[in-house]
MIZAKOL-292011 format. One record per residue (C-alpha): residue number from 1; residue in three letters; x, z, y. Coordinates in nm, 3 decimals, padded with zeros to 5 digits, always signed. Last residue first. Layout:
N
<NUM; 'Ala'; <X; Z; Y>> ...
This chain:
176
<176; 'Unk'; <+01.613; +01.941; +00.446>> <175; 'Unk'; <+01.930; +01.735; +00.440>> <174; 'Unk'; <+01.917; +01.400; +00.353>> <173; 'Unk'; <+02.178; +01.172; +00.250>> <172; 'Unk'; <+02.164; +00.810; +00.311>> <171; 'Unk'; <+02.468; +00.628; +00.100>> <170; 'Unk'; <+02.621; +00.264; +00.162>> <169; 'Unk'; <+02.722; -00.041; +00.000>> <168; 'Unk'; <+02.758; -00.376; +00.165>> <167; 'Unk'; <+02.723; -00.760; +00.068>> <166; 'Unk'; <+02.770; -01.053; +00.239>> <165; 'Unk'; <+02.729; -01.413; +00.116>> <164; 'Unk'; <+02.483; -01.561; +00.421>> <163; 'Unk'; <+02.339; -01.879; +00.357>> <162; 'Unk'; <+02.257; -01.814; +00.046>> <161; 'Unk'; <+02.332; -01.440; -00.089>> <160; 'Unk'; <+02.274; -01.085; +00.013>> <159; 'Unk'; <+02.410; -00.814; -00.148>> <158; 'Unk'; <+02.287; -00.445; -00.074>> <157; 'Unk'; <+02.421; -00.155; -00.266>> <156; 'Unk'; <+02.228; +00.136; -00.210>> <155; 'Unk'; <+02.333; +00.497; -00.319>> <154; 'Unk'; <+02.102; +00.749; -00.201>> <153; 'Unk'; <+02.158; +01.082; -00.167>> <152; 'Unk'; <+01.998; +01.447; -00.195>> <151; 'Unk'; <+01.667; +01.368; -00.296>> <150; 'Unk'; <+01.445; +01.657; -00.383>> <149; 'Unk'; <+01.451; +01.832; -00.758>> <148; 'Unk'; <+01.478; +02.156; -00.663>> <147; 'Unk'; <+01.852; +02.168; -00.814>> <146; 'Unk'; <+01.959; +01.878; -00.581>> <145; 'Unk'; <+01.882; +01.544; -00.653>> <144; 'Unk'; <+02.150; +01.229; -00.642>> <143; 'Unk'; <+01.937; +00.884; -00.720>> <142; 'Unk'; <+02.024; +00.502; -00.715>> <141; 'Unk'; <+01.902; +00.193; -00.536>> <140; 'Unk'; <+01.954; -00.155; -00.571>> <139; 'Unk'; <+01.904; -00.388; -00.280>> <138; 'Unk'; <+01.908; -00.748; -00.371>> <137; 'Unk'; <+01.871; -01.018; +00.014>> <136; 'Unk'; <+01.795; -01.357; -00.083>> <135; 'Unk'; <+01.824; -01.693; +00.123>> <134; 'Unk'; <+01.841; -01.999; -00.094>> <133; 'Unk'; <+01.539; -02.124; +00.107>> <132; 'Unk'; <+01.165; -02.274; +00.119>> <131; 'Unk'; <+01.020; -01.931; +00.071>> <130; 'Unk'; <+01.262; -01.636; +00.161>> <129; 'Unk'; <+01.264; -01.405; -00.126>> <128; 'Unk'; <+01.346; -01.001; -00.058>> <127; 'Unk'; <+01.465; -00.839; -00.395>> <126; 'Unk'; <+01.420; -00.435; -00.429>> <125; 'Unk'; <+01.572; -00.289; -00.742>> <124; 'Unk'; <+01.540; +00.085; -00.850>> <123; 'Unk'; <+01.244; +00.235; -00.667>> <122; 'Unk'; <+01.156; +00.583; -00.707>> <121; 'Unk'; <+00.815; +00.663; -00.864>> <120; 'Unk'; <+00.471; +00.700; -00.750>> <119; 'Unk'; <+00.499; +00.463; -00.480>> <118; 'Unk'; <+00.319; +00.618; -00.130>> <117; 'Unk'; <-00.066; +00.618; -00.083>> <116; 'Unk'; <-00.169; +00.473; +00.291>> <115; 'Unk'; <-00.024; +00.354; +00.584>> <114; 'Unk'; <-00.037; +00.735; +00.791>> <113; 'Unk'; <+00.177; +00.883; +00.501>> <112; 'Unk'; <+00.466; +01.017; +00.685>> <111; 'Unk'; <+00.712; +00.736; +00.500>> <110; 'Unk'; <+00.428; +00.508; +00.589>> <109; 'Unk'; <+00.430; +00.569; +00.994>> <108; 'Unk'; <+00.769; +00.510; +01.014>> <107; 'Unk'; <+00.761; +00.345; +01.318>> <106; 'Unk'; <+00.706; +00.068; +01.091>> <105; 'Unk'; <+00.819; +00.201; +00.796>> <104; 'Unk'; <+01.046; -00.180; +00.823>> <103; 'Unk'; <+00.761; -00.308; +00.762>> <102; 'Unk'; <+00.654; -00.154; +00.461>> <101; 'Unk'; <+01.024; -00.053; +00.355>> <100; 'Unk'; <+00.966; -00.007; +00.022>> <99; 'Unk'; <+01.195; +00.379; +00.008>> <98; 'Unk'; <+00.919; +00.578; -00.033>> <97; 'Unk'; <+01.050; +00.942; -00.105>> <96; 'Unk'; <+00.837; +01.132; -00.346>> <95; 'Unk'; <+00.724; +01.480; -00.223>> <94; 'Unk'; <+00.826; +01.817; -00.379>> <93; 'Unk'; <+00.954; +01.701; -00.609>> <92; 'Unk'; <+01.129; +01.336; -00.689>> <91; 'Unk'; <+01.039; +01.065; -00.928>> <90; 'Unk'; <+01.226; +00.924; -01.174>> <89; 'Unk'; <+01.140; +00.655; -01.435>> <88; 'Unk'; <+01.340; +00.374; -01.202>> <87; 'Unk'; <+01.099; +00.111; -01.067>> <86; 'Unk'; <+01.126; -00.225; -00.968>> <85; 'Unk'; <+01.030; -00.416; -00.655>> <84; 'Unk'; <+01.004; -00.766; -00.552>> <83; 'Unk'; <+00.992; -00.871; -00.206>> <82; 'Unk'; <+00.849; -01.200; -00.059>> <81; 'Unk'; <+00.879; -01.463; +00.217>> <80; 'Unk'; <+00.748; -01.714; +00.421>> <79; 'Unk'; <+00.425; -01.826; +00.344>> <78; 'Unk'; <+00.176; -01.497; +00.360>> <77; 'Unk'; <+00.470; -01.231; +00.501>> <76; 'Unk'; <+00.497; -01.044; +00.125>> <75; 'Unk'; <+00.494; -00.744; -00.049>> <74; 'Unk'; <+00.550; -00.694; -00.373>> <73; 'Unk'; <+00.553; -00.445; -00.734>> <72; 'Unk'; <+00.379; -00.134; -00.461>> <71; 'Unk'; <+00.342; +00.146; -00.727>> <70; 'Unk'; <+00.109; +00.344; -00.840>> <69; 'Unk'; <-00.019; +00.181; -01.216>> <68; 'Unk'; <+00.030; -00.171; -00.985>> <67; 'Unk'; <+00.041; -00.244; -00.637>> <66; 'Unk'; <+00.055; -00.590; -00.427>> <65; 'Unk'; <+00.083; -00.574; -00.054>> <64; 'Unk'; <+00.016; -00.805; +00.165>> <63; 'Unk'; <+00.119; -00.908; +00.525>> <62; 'Unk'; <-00.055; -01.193; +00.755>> <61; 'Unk'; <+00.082; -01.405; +01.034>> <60; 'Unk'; <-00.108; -01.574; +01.265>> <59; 'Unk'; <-00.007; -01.362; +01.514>> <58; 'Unk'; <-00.046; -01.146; +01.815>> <57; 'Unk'; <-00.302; -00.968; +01.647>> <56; 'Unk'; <-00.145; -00.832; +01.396>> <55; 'Unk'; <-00.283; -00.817; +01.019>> <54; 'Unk'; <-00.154; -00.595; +00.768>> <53; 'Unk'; <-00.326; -00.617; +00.396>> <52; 'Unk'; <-00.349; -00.385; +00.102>> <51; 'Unk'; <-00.212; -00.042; +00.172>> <50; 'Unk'; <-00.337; +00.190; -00.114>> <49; 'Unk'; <-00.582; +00.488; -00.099>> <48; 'Unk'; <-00.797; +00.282; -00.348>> <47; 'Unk'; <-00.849; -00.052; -00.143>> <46; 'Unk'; <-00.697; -00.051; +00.195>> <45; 'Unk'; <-00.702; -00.246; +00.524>> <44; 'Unk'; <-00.489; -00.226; +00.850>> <43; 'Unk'; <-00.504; -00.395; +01.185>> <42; 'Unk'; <-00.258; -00.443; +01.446>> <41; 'Unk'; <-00.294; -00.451; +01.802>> <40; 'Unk'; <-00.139; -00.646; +02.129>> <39; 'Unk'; <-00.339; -00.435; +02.381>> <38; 'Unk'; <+00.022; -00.477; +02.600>> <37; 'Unk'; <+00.131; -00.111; +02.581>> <36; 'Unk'; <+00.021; -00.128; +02.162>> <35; 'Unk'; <-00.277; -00.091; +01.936>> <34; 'Unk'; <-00.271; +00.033; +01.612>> <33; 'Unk'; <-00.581; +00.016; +01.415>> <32; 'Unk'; <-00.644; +00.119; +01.023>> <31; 'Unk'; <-00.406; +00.376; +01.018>> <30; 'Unk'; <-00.444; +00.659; +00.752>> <29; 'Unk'; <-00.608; +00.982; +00.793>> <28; 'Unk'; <-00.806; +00.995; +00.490>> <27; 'Unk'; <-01.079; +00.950; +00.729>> <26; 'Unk'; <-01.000; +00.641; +00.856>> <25; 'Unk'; <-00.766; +00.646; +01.148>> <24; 'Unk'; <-00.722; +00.496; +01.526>> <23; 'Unk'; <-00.405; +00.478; +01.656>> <22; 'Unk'; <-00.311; +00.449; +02.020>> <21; 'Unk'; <+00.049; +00.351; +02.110>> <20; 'Unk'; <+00.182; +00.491; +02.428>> <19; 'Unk'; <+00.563; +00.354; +02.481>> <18; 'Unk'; <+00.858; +00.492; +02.727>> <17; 'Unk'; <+01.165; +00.380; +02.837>> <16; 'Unk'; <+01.550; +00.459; +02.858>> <15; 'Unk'; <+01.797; +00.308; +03.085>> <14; 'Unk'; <+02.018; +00.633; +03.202>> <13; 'Unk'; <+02.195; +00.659; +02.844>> <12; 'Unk'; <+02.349; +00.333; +02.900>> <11; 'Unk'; <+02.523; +00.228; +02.546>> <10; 'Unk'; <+02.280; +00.433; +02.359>> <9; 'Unk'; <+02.014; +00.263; +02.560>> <8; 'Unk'; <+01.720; +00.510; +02.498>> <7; 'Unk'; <+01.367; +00.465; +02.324>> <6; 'Unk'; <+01.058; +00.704; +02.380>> <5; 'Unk'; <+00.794; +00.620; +02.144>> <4; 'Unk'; <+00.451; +00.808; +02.236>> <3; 'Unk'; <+00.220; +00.858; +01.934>> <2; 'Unk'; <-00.151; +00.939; +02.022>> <1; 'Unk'; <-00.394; +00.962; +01.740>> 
């Protein structure tokens, strides 16, 4: 799989630039090898259907994920820090919206199901641990649907505490 990533300079619409990455995928169709303009690549591993590990190659640095009864309970950059999730009871129809941020979705490839099986429910609490620090970041998370049963909104309220005592609230609303 080809996926080209064309990024523009909001602030100077004329700069813009283009990205190839190459993907190559098991055959459930997730990701096991991206590799990027520079051959820099990144590998993934599963057990189940579920992301397990993320390795890039540019680094030392290694990514895993925990699950358990469906749903991803951590995730963690080995040695320096770790997120928690909890789980509401709710899920949503037709498709369940993955809001653990593997990465950051990572070009969102996980919220269109190239990194493997998504959560089964909807996350409540999120709470990113840096090792060796005071530095936390809480997200909590809650639900609007519309009749169907999709998502409507999201609520997040986001504190962050240690070094940094900020905290924000804020609502994503989809439209389908």
């Amino acid at each position: 799989m080809t996926i080209t990533y064309k990024q523009t300079d909001y602030t100077e619409p004329d700069r813009s630039y283009t990205e190839i990455y190459i993907c190559e995928q098991n055959t459930d169709g997730y990701i096991e090898k991206e590799t990027d303009p520079n051959n820099d690549y990144t590998t993934y591993s599963y057990k189940n259907g579920y992301l397990q590990n993320q390795q890039p190659s540019y680094s030392n640095q290694q990514y895993t994920y925990n699950w358990n009864n469906g749903n991803l309970v951590s995730y963690s950059a080995v040695g320096e820090w770790t997120t928690t999730i909890t789980y509401s009871q709710s899920t949503a129809t037709p498709i369940n919206l993955d809001l653990n941020f593997v990465n950051e979705y990572r070009w969102s490839y996980h919220f269109w199901g190239l990194l493997g099986k998504k959560s089964k429910n909807l996350p409540q609490k999120s709470v990113l641990k840096h090792k060796d620090s005071a530095n936390t970041l809480t997200n909590t998370y809650q639900y609007e649907f519309n009749s169907n049963k999709t998502i409507s909104k999201v609520l997040v309220s986001e504190v962050q505490t240690g070094d940094y005592n900020e905290s924000r609230n804020y609502s994503i609303k989809f439209v389908y």
